[in-house]
C-alpha positions in Angstrom: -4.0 -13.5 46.2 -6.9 -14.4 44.0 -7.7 -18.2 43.6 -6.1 -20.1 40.5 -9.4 -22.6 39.9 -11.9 -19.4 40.7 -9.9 -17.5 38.0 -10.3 -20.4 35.6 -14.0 -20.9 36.5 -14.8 -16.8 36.1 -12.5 -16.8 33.0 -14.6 -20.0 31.3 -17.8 -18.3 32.3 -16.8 -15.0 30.6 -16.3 -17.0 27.1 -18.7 -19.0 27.8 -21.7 -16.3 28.6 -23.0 -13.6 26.9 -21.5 -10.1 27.8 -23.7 -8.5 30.5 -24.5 -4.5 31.5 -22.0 -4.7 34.4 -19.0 -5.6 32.1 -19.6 -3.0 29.4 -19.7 -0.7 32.5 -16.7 -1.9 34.1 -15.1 -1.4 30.3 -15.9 2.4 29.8 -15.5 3.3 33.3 -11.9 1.8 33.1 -10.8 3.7 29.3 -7.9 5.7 31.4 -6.1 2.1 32.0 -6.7 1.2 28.2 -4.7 4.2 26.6 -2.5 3.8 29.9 -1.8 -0.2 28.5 -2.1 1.2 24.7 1.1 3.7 25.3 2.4 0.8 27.2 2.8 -1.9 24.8 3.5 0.6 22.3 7.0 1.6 23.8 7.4 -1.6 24.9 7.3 -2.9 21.1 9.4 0.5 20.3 12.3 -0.8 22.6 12.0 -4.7 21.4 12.3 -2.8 17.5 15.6 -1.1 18.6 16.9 -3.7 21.1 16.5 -6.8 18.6 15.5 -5.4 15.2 14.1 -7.6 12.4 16.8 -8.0 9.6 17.2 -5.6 6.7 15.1 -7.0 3.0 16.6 -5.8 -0.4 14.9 -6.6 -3.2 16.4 -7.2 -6.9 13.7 -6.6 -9.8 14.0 -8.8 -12.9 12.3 -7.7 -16.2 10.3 -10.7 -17.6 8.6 -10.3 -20.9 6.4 -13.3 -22.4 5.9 -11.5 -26.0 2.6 -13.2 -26.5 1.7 -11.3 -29.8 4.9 -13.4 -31.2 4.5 -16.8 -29.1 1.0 -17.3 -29.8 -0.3 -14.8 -32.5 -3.0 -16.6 -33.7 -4.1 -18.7 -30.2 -6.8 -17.8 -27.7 -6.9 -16.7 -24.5 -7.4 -20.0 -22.8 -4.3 -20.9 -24.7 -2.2 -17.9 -24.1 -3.1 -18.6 -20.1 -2.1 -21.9 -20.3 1.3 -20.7 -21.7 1.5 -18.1 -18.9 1.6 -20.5 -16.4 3.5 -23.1 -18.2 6.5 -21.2 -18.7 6.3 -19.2 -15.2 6.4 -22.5 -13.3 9.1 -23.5 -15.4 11.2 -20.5 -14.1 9.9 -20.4 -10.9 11.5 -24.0 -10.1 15.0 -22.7 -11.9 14.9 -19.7 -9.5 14.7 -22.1 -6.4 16.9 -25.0 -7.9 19.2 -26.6 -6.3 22.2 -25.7 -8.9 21.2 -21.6 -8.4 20.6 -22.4 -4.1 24.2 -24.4 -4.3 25.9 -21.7 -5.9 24.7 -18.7 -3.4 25.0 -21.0 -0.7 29.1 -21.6 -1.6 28.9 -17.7 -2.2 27.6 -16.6 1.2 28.0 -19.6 3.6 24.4 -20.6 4.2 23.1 -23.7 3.7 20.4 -24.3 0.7 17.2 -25.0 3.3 18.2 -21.7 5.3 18.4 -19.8 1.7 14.6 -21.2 1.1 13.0 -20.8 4.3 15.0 -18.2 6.0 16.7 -15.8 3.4 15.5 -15.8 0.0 11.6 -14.6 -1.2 10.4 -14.7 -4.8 7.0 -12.6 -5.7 6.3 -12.7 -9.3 3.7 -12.0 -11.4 2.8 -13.8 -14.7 4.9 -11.1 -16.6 6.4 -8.0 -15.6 8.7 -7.5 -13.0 9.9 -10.1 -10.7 10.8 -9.2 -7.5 13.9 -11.0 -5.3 13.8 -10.4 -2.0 16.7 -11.5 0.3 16.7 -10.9 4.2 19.7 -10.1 6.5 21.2 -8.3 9.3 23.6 -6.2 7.3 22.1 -4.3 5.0 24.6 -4.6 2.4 24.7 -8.2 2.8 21.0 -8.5 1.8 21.7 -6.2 -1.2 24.8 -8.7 -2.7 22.7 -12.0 -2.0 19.4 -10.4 -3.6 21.3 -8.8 -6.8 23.5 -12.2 -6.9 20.1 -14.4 -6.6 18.1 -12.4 -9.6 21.3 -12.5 -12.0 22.0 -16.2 -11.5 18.2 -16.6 -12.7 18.5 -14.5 -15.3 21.7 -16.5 -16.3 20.2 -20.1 -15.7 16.8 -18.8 -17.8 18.9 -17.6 -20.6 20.8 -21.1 -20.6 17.2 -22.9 -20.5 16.0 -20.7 -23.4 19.2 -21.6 -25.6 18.6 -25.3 -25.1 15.0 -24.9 -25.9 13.8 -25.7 -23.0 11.8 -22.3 -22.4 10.0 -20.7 -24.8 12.3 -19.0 -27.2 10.1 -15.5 -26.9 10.9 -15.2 -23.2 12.8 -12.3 -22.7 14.2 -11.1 -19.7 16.4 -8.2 -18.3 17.7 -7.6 -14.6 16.2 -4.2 -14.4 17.3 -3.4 -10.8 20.4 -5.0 -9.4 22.9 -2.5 -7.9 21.7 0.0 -5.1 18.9 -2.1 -4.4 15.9 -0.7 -2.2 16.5 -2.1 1.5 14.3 -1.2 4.6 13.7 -3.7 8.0 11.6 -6.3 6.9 8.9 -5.5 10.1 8.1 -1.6 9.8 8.4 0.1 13.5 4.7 0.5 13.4 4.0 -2.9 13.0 5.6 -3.4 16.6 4.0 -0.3 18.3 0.9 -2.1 17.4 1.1 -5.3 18.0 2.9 -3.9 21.5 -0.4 -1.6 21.4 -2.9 -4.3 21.0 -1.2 -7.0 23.0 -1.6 -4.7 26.4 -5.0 -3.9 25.1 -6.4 -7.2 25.0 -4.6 -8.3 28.6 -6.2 -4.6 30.0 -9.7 -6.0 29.1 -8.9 -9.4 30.8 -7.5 -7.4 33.7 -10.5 -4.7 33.8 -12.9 -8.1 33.7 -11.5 -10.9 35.9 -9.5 -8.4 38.7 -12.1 -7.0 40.9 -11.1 -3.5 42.7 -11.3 -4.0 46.8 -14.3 -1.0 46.3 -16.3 -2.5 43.5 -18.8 -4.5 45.4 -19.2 -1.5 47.9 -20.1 0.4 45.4 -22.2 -2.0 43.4 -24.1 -2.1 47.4 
């Protein structure tokens, strides 16, 4: 058995030190044990994917049109920007508030902070389509909370818009909301490599700090 405080002392003097000849030899003459360690971790994230895969991501696309010509036809662009942003950050806090969380949460028995951090993703650019992603083990389950989450904004923004709150101009329309797009929200190849390079980086460790029984004969 090899020494725990020589491993420690060889393992601070390798990150310590710059590389030398003998460890870039060691390296190549060992490549057989990298692919070996590569296909390794590879299957090994394969079987985590299958045994305990990442929960399924729908995503709901709402339509959201600023009309700028008829909002600010005269303004410039500083202005128009500064309306941009004004009015997106207004409907990006009614998407997360807590009457639209409250209502999804009564709807699918999760509570508002799981819905934030766990379930629920907004991407949205300043106009255009914004996207609602919601994450869950059943795929169909993800669709209904995604579709319900981008047609409550819709219905809140509208309300906003009626009481003047948002800018009358704002338009919007749910452009996707039934048989919503839905894949695993970690691709299969984003195991097989982090499988891949996880056994990659322990086979270098293992090439430099675990000596063969022949490698100093043959260094004589």
């Amino acid at each position: 058995m090899h020494n725990p405080s020589s491993f420690i002392f060889h393992l601070s003097s390798f990150i310590f030190s710059s590389p030398s000849l003998e460890d870039l030899i060691r390296l190549l003459k060992a490549w057989r044990f990298w692919v070996l360690g590569a296909l390794l971790g590879a299957l090994i994230g394969a079987a985590v994917y299958f045994i305990a895969p990442p929960p399924y991501r729908a995503k709901a696309t709402v339509n959201v049109d600023f009309n700028l010509e008829q909002a600010l036809p005269k303004d410039t662009d500083r202005q128009q920007f500064y309306y941009l942003e004004r009015e997106s950050r207004k409907m990006e806090e009614l998407a997360w508030s807590d009457e639209i969380m409250s209502a999804l949460s009564s709807q699918f028995a999760a509570t508002n902070a799981d819905l934030r951090e766990n379930i629920l993703q907004l991407s949205q650019p300043a106009e255009a389509g914004w996207h609602f992603y919601a994450e869950s083990a059943d795929a169909k389950t993800a669709e209904t909370i995604a579709s319900a989450w981008a047609n409550a904004f819709v219905e809140k923004t509208q309300a906003e818009i009626a009481a003047g709150n948002i800018n009358e101009f704002v338009k919007l329309e749910v452009t996707q909301s039934k048989g919503l797009p839905k894949q695993r929200s970690v691709p299969l190849s984003g195991y097989l490599l982090v499988g891949a390079m996880v056994f990659l980086t322990l086979a270098v460790f293992v090439v430099l700090f675990i000596k063969p029984k022949n490698w100093d004969a043959e260094k004589r």
